[in-house]
VEXDREN-2710 file (C-alpha; in Angstrom, 1 decimal):
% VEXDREN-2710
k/r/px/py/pz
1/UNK/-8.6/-0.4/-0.8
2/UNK/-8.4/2.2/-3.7
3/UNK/-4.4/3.8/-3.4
4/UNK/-5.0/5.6/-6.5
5/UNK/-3.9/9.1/-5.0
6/UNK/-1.2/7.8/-2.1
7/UNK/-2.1/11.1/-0.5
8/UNK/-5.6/10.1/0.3
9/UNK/-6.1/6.3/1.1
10/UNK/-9.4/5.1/1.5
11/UNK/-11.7/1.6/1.1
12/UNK/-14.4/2.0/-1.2
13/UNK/-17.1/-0.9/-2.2
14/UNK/-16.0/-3.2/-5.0
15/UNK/-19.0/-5.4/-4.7
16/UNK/-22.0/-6.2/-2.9
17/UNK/-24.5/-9.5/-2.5
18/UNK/-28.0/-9.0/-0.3
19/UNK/-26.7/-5.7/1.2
20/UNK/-29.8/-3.9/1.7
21/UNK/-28.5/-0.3/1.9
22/UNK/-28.4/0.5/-1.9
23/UNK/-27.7/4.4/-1.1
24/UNK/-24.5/3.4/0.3
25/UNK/-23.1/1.4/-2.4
26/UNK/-20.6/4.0/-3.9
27/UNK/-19.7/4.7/0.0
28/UNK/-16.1/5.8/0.6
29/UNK/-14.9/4.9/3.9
30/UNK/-11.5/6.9/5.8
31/UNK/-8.7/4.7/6.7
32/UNK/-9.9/4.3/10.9
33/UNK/-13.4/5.5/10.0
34/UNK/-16.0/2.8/11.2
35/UNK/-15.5/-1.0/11.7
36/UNK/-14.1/-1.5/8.3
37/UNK/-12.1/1.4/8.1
38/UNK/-11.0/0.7/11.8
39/UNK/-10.5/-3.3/10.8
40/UNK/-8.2/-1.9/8.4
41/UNK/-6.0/-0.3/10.4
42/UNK/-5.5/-2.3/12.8
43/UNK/-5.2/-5.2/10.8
44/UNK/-7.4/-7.6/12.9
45/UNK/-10.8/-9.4/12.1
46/UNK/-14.2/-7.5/13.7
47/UNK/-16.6/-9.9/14.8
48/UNK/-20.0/-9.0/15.9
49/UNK/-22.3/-11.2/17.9
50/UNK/-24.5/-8.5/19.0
51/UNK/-25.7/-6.8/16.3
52/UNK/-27.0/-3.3/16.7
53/UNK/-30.6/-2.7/15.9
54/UNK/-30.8/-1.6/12.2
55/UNK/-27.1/-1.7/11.8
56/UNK/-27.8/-3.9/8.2
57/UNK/-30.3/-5.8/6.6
58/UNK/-29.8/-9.1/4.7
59/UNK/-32.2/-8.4/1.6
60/UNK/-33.5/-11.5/-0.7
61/UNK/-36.2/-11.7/-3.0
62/UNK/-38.7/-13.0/-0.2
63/UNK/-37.9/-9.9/2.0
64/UNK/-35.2/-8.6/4.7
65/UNK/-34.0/-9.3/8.0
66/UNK/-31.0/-8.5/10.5
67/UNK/-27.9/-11.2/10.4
68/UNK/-26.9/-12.6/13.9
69/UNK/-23.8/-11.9/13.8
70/UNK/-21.4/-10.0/11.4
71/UNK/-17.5/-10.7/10.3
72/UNK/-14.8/-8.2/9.2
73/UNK/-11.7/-9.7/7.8
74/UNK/-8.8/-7.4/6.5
75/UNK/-7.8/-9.4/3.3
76/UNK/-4.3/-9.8/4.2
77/UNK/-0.8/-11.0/2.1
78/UNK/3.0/-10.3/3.3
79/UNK/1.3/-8.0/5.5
80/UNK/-0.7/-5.7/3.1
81/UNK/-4.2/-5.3/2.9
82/UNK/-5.7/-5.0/-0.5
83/UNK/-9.1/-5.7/0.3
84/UNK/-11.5/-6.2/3.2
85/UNK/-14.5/-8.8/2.9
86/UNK/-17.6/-8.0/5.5
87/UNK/-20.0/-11.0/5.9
88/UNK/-23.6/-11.0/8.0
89/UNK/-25.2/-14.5/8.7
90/UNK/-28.2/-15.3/10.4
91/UNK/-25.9/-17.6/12.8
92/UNK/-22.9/-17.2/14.8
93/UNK/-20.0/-17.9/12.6
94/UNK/-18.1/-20.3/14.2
95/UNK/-13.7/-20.5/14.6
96/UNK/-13.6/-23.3/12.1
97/UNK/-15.7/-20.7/9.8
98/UNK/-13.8/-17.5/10.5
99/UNK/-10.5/-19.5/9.8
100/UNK/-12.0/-20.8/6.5
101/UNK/-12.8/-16.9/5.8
102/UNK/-9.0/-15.9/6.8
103/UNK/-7.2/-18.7/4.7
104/UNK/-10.1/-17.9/1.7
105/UNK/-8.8/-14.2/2.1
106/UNK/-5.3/-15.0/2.0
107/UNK/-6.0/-16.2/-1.8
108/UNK/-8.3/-13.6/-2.6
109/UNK/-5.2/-11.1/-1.5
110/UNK/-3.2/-12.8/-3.4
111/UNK/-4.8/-12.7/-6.8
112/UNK/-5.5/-9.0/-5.7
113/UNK/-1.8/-8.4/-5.3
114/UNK/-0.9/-9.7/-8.3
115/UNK/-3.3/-8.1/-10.6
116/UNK/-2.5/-5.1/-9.3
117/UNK/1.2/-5.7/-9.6
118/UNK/0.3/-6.5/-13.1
119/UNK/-1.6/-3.5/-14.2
120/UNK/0.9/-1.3/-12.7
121/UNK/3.7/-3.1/-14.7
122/UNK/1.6/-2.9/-18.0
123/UNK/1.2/0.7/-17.0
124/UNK/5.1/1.3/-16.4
125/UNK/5.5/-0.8/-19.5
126/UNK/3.4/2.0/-22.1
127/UNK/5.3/4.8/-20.0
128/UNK/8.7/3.2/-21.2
129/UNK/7.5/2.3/-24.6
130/UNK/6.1/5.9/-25.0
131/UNK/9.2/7.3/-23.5
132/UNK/11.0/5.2/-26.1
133/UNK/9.4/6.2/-28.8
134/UNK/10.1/10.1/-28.4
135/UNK/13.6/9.2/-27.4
136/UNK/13.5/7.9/-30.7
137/UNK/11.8/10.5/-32.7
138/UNK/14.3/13.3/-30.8
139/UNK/16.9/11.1/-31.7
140/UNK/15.7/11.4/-35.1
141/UNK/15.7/15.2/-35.0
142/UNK/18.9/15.6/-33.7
143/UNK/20.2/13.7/-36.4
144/UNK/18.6/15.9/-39.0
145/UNK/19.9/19.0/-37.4
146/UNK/23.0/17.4/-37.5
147/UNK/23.1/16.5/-41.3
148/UNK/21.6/20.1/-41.7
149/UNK/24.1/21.3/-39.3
150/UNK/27.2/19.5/-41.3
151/UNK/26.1/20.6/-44.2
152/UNK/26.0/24.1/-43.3
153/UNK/29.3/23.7/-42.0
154/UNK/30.4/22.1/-45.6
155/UNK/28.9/25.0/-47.2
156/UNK/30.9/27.5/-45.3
157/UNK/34.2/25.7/-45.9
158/UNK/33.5/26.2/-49.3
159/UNK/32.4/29.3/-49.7
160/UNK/35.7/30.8/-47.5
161/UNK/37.7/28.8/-50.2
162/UNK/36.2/31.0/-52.7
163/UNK/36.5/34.0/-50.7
164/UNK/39.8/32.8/-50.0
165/UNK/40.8/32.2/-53.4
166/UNK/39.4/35.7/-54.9
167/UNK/41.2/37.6/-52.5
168/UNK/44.1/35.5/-53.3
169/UNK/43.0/37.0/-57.1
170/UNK/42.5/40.0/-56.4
171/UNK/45.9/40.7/-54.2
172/UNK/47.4/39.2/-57.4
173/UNK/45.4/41.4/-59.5
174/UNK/46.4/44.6/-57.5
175/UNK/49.9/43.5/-57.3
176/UNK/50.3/43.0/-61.1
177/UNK/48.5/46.3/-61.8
178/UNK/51.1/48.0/-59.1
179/UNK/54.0/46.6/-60.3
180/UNK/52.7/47.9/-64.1
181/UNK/52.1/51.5/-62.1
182/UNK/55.7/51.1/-60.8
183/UNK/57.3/50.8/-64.4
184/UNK/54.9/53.3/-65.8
185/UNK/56.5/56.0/-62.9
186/UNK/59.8/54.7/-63.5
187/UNK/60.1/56.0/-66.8
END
């Protein structure tokens, strides 16, 4: 079941033994489409004692020939369906088989599940870590443009000191050189 795009489910071919139809190896089924894609959705086993003529061939080395009957079993685990297994025989799978198939699945789901589970946590696990990592490095910038920022600030402070003190000078200034003005005019 490839869930890559949640927006468009579909089952495509993982693997393949003595399938005869090469062409159709990269086949993508719909969710509902055909016995597989309808197996799916409904969650059940399909199983085929009447096989339609050239619905598949079993292919070996010493030629090809149709199966007798055909089983579809949704793999499942708490209810979700990672994969779907399809087998052909040349004989009519029997309960005892088809249960064997069903239990066999059930692992086979499992180990499924979890890798998936796993690659999506390794997945989320370099987001975070990337996402760290810049958080860091902004974190690192805004402390330089903070530094920068202070010392800007510090500069300013001083500099209105010395603006502050030369006016202070030069108000002195003008007041001494008024109050010299001031005697001058007085006498």
């Amino acid at each position: 079941v490839n869930e890559d795009n949640p927006n468009d489910i579909f089952l495509e071919l993982a693997a393949a033994y003595a399938f005869e139809r090469k062409k159709y190896i990269q086949k993508r089924i719909k969710i509902g489409e055909g016995l597989l894609g309808q197996a799916y959705l409904e969650k059940n086993n399909v199983h085929l004692k009447v096989i339609p003529k050239d619905f598949l061939l079993i292919t070996s080395g010493l030629g090809t020939a149709p199966p007798t009957s055909v089983l579809i079993v949704p793999l499942k685990i708490n209810g979700v369906i990672p994969a779907i297994i399809e087998l052909a025989s040349f004989k009519e799978f029997q309960e005892h088989e088809i249960r064997f198939v069903e239990i066999f699945g059930e692992n086979i789901a499992a180990h499924l599940q979890s890798a998936r589970i796993n690659a999506t946590t390794q997945s989320l696990l370099s987001i975070s870590q990337q996402q760290a990592e810049e958080m860091r490095s902004q974190e690192e910038e805004m402390r330089q443009n903070m530094e920068e920022l202070s010392a800007t600030q510090e500069e300013m402070i001083r500099k209105e000191r010395e603006y502050l003190k030369r006016i202070a000078e030069l108000e002195k200034s003008l007041a001494h050189e008024n109050a010299i003005a001031g005697e001058i005019n007085v006498k």
